[in-house]
N, C-alpha and C positions, 0 to 999 in steps of 0.2 A: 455522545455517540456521534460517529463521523455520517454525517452525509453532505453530498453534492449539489442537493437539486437547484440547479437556479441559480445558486449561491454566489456561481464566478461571476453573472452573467453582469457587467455594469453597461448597460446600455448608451448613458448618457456622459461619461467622462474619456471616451475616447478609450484607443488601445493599451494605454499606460496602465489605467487603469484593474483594463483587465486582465493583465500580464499580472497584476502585484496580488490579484485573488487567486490566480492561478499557483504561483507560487507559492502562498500561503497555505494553501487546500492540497497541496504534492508534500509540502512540510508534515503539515497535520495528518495527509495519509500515511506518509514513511514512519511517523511516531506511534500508529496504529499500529504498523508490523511491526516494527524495533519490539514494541509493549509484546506481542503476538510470540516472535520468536523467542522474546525471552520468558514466558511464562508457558509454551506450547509443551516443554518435559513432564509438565505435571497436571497441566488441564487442555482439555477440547478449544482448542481456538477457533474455529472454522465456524464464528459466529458471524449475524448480519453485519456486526460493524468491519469486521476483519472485509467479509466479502466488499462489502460498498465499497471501503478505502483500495481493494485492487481494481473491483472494475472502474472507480479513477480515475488510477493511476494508468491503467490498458487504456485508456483514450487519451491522457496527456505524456503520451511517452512514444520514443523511437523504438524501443524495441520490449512491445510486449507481451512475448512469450515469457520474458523472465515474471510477471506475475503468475503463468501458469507453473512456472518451478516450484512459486511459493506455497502456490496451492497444494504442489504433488507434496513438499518438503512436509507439511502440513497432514497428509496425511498414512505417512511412515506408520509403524507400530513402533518401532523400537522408537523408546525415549528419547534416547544420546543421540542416537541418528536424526530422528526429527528436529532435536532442538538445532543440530550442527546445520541442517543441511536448510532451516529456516535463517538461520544468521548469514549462512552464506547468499541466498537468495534476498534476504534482504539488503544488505551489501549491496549486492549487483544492482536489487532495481534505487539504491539512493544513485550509485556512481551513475545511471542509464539515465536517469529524471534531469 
């Protein structure tokens, strides 16, 4: 299950350091959505892990409203349209990270 808490935080090795958690923890939340949007046509994604891995990514990113896209994409009724419109938001928020 994706969580955050703490996790980035290397206190003792300097900024390098924490840059390379950062990175690692924005990877592992975009594989969270990629999983999200590709399996959203046929079950309820808008689980705690889903949520954790955007609010995330809403704190390590320039622009993000695009996790609030994901959210809406997320909760369409039509299948085809949720799965489309979660890959396209997912998309956006890899290329925005």
């Amino acid at each position: 299950m994706f969580s955050f808490d703490g996790i980035d935080r290397v206190p003792y090795f300097g900024e390098w350091a924490g840059d390379s958690g950062t990175a690692r923890l924005q990877r592992e939340a975009i594989a969270v959505l990629a999983d999200a949007a590709s399996r959203c046509a046929d079950k309820d994604m808008r689980t705690p892990e889903v949520q954790a891995a955007l609010a995330y990514l809403e704190c390590h990113m320039v622009r993000p409203a695009l996790c609030g896209t994901f959210r809406a994409a997320l909760n369409l009724r039509d299948p085809l349209a949720r799965a489309s419109a979660a890959h396209k938001a997912c998309k956006a928020i890899e290329r925005a990270v």
